[in-house]
N, C-alpha and C positions, 0 to 999 in steps of 0.2 A: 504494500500500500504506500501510494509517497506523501506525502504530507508537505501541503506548501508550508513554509517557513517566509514568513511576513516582513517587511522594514523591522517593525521595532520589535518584532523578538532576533534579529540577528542583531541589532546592536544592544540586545539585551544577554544574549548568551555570549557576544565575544568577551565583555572584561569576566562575564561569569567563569568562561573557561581560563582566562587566563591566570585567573587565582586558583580555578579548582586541581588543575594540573600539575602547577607544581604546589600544589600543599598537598595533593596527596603523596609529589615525592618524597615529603619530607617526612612519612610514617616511613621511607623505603629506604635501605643500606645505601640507594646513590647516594645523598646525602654527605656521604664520609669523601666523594669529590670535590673541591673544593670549588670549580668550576660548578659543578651542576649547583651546589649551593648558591654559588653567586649569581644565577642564570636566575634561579626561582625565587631569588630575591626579588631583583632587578624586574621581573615578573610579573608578582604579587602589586611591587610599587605600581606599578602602571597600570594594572587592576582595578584600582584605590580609585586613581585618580583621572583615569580616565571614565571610570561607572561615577564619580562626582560631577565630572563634565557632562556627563551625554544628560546625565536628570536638570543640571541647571541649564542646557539647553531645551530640555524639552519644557521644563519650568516658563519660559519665556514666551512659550505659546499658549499659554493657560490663564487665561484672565478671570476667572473668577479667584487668586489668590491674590491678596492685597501684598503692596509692597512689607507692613509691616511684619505679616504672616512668613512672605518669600523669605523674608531677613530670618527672621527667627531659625526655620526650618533649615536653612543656610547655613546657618551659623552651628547649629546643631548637627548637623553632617559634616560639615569639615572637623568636628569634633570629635564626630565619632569614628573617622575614617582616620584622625591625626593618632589617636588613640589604637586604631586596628595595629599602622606605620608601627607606631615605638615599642607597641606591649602587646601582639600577637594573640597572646592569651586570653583575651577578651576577645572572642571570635560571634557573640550577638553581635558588637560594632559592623563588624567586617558581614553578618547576614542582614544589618538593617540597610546598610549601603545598598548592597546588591539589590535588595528585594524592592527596594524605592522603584528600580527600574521591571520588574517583573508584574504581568496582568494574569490575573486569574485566568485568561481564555488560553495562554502561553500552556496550563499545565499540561494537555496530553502530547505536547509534542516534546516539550523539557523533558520530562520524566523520561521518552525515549531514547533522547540524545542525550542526555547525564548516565541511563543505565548502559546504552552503550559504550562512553568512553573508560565509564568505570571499570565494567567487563574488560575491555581490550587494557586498562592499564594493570590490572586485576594479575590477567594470564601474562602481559608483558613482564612483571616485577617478577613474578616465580619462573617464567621462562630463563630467565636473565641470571636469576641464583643459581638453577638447575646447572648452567652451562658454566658457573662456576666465574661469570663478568663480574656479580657485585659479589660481596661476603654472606655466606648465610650459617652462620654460628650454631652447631648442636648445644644442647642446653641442656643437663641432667639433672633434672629436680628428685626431689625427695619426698614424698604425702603419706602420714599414714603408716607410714615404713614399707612402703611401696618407691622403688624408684623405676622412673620412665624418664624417655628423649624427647625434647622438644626441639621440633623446628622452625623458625618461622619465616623459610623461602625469600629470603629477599625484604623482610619487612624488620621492622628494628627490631622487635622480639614477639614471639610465638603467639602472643595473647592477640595482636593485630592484624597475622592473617585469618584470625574468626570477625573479628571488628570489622574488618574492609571487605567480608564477605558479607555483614549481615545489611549492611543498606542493597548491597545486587540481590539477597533474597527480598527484602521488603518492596524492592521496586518494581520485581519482577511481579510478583502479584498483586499491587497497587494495579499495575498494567491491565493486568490479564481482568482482575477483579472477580467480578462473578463467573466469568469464562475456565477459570483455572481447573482442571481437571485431576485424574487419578495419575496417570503418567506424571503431569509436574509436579503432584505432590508426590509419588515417587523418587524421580530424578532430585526435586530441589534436599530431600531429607537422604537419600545415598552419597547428596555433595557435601551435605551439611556432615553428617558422620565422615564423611570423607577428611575431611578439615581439621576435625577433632581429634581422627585418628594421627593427624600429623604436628596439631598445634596441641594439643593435649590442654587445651581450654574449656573449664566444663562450665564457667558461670554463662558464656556468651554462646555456647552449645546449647544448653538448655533454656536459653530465650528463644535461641531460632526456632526449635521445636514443639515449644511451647506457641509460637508464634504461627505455626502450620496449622496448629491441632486449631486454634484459635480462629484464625482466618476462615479455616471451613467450616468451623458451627458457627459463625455470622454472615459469609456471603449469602443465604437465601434469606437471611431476614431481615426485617427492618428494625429503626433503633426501640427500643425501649424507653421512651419517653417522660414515662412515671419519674425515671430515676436519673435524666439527664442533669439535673441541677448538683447532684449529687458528684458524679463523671468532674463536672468543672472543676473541680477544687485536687485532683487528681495526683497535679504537678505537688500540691503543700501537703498533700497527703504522706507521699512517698521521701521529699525531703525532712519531714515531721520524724517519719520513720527512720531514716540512715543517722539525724541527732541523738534519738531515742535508744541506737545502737551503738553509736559514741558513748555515750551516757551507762548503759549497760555492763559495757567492754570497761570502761576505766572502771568498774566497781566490781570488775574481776566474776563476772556471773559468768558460769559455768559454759550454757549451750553457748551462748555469744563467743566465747573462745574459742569453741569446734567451729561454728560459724566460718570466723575469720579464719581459721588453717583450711576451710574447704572455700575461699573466695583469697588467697594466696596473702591475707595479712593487711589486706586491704584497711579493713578497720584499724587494726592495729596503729597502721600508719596516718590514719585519721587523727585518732587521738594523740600520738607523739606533734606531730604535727602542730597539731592545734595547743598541745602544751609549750611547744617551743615557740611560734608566732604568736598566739593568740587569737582570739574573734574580737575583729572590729568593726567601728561600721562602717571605713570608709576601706577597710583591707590592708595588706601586710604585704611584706616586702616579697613573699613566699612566692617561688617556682618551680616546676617540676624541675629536677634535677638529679643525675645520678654521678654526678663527676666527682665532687668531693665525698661525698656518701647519698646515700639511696634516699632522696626524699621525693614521692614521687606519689601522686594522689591522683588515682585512675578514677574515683566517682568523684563526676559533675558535681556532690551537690556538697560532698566534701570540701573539693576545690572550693566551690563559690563561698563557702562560712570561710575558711583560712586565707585564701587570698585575694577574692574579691571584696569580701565584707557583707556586712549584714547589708546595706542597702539594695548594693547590686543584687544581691539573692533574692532582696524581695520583688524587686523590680523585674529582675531573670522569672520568677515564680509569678508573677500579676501576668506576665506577656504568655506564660507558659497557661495559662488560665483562658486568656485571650483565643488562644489556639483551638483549645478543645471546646469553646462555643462559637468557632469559626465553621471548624469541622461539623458541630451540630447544626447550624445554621445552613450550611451547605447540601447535609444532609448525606454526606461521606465517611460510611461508615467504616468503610477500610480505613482511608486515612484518620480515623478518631483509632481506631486501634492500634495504625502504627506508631501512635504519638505516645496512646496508654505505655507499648511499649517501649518506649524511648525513654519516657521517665520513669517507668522502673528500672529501667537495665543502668538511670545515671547513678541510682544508686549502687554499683561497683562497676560503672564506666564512662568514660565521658563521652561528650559530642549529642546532647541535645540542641546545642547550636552550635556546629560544626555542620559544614555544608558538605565535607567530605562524608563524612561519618553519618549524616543525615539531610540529605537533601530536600527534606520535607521543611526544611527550616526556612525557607526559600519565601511560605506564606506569612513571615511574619508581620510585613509591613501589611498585607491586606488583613491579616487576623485583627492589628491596632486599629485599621481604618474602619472595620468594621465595627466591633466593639464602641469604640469612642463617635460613632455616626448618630449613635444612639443619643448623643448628650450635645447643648448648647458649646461645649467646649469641642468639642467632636467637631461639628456639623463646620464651624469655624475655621480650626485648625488643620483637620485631616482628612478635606476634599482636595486633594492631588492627585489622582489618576489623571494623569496625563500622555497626551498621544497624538502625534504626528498625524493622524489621518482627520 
C-alpha cells in the first residue's frame, strides 16, 4: 500500500529523524567511536534547532495567536530545546519540541516509518556485533546461585537489547490493531523468548508478554467507561508505588529485598541514590553514571525524584495524566494500553518520554492541547495547530 506523505509531515519527520537516529546510537557500542559520537552530536544539534525553526515558521502563518501568546510560547521552546542542548537527560524537553510540529492525522503513517527505521537499525546494530565491527561484551551474572551469559549484541548492555525491542513489539500491533492475528502473536512471542534467551532480561521479558496476552483480551472490545476516570490517575498510581518500594526496601522488609535481587538491584540503587543526592524540588546534581562507580537508575520515576526533583515529576506525572485522557478521548484503546504499559514498566525502566524507547510520546503536545482546550486558559494559550495548507 503507498501512502502519500504530505509537505508538512516531511518537514515534520526530517528533524524527527535526525535526533531519533542517532540517539538511538547512543544505546549502541558505536558510540565508543569517537567520530560517530561527534556525528550524532552534531546531529541531534541541528534536530533542536532546526524543528525550532520550521514551528516559528509555520507560527507566522497563524493568526489567530496574539503576539503576546507567540512571545510567550517562544520563549518557552527555546527553553526547553536550550535545556534538551546542555542536559540530554531531560528528554520530555526534547518530545515537546518535536511534537509542536507533529498532527494527529500524521499518526498512521509515523508509526510506519518510525517502526521501520527502528527495525532496520534494530537488525543493523546486532548485525554489526555478530561480524564482530562494534564490541559486544559477554557478561556472566550471578541470581539465585544460578549463573548464566549475557549478551547484548551491539547494545551497551544486555538489558537494552529487550528495551529497543519492546517499542518494535508495541508498534507493531499498535499497527496491525484489531487485525493482529494467531501467527503474529506467534512469531512476535518466539522473538520475544528469542531475546530473553540471549539478553537474559526477565523484568522487560515479562512486560512484553504480559503485553500480548493483554492486547488480545482488548482488541475486540470497547473501553470500559464506568472506570475511565479511574485509568487517568495511572501515571501517580505507579510512581506512588516504586516510592512506596523505596520506602519499604530502606526499612529492610523482607519480600522487597527478593524483589530487588529478581529486578537486578534496581531499588537498591534507588534508595543509595537518593541517600547520597537527596529529593528536591528543583533536583540534584545526579546522573547516570558508571565510570567512577555504578550509579545508574534505570526506573523513570526513580530518576525523576533524585535528579529531576519533585517539581518536574509532578509536572512529568500531570502531562503523563494528560495522555491517558487523550487516549480516552480519542477512543484508542490500544494506544491507552501501551501507555498503561509504559508506566508500569518506568517503574524498573526508563523512557516514558524517550522517543526512542517510546515513540508514542510523540502525542504529547496534542494530549496538553487537548486537555487544556477545555479551560479559559486553554482555549487562549494552546490553539496552535498550525499548517501550511
Amino acid at each position: 500500500m503507498i501512502i502519500k506523505r504530505e509537505r508538512n509531515y516531511v518537514l515534520f519527520i526530517i528533524p524527527f529523524m535526525l535526533y531519533f537516529i542517532p540517539k538511538y546510537l547512543e544505546y549502541t557500542t558505536f558510540m565508543g567511536f569517537s567520530d560517530v559520537a561527534q556525528l550524532c552530536s552534531i546531529l541531534k544539534t541541528f534536530a533542536y534547532f532546526s524543528g525550532l525553526l520550521l514551528w516559528l515558521i509555520k507560527s507566522m502563518y497563524y493568526r489567530n495567536v496574539t503576539k503576546r501568546v507567540l512571545f510567550f510560547i517562544v520563549i518557552c521552546v527555546i527553553y526547553l530545546s536550550f535545556m534538551a542542548f546542555v542536559n540530554d537527560r531531560k528528554a520530555l524537553f526534547v518530545v515537546v519540541l518535536l511534537s509542536l510540529l507533529y498532527e494527529d492525522r500524521f499518526k498512521r503513517v509515523f508509526f510506519r516509518d518510525v517502526f521501520a527505521i527502528s527495525l532496520v537499525m534494530y537488525i543493523f546494530v546486532i548485525a554489526m556485533a555478530i561480524l564482530h565491527i562494534i564490541p559486544n561484551e559477554l557478561v556472566v551474572m550471578n541470581k539465585y546461585g544460578i549463573s548464566f551469559s549475557r549478551l547484548p549484541l551491539g547494545f551497551n548492555y544486555a538489558g537494552q537489547l529487550t528495551m529497543m525491542f519492546t517499542p518494535l513489539l508495541f508498534m507493531y500491533f499498535y499497527i496491525k490493531g484489531a487485525r493482529i492475528t494467531f501467527i503474529d502473536n506467534l512469531i512476535w512471542s518466539l522473538a520475544t523468548f528469542l531475546v530473553f534467551a540471549v539478553s537474559q532480561t526477565i523484568m522487560g521479558t515479562f512486560i512484553n508478554f504480559i503485553f500480548i496476552v493483554m492486547f488480545n483480551a482488548v482488541k475486540n472490545k470497547k473501553f470500559l467507561h464506568q472506570v475511565k476516570d479511574a485509568i487517568v490517575y495511572i501515571p501517580w498510581l505507579f510512581a506512588i508505588l516504586t516510592a512506596i518500594l523505596l520506602f519499604l526496601y530502606s526499612r529492610n522488609i523482607s519480600l522487597v529485598k527478593k524483589l530487588d535481587v529478581l529486578v537486578n538491584g534496581r531499588i537498591n540503587l534507588g534508595v543509595e541514590m537518593s541517600n547520597i543526592y537527596g529529593i528536591r524540588l528543583l533536583g540534584t546534581t545526579f546522573e547516570n553514571n558508571t565510570i567512577d562507580f555504578y550509579q545508574y537508575l534505570d526506573s523513570e520515576y526513580m530518576h525523576m525524584f533524585v535528579g529531576e526533583g519533585i517539581l518536574f515529576t509532578i509536572f512529568a506525572l500531570i502531562v503523563g495524566c494528560y495522555i491517558i485522557k487523550y487516549c480516552l478521548y480519542k477512543g484508542d484503546r490500544f494506544a491507552l494500553l501501551i501507555w498503561i504499559m509504559v508506566f508500569f514498566n518506568a517503574m524498573f525502566n526508563n523512557g516514558i518520554y524517550n522517543l526512542v524507547m517510546n515513540p508514542f510520546g510523540i502525542v504529547v503536545v496534542e494530549a496538553i492541547r487537548y486537555n487544556l482546550s477545555n479551560n479559559k486558559f486553554g482555549n487562549k494559550v494552546l490553539r496552535f495547530r498550525i499548517s501550511y495548507d
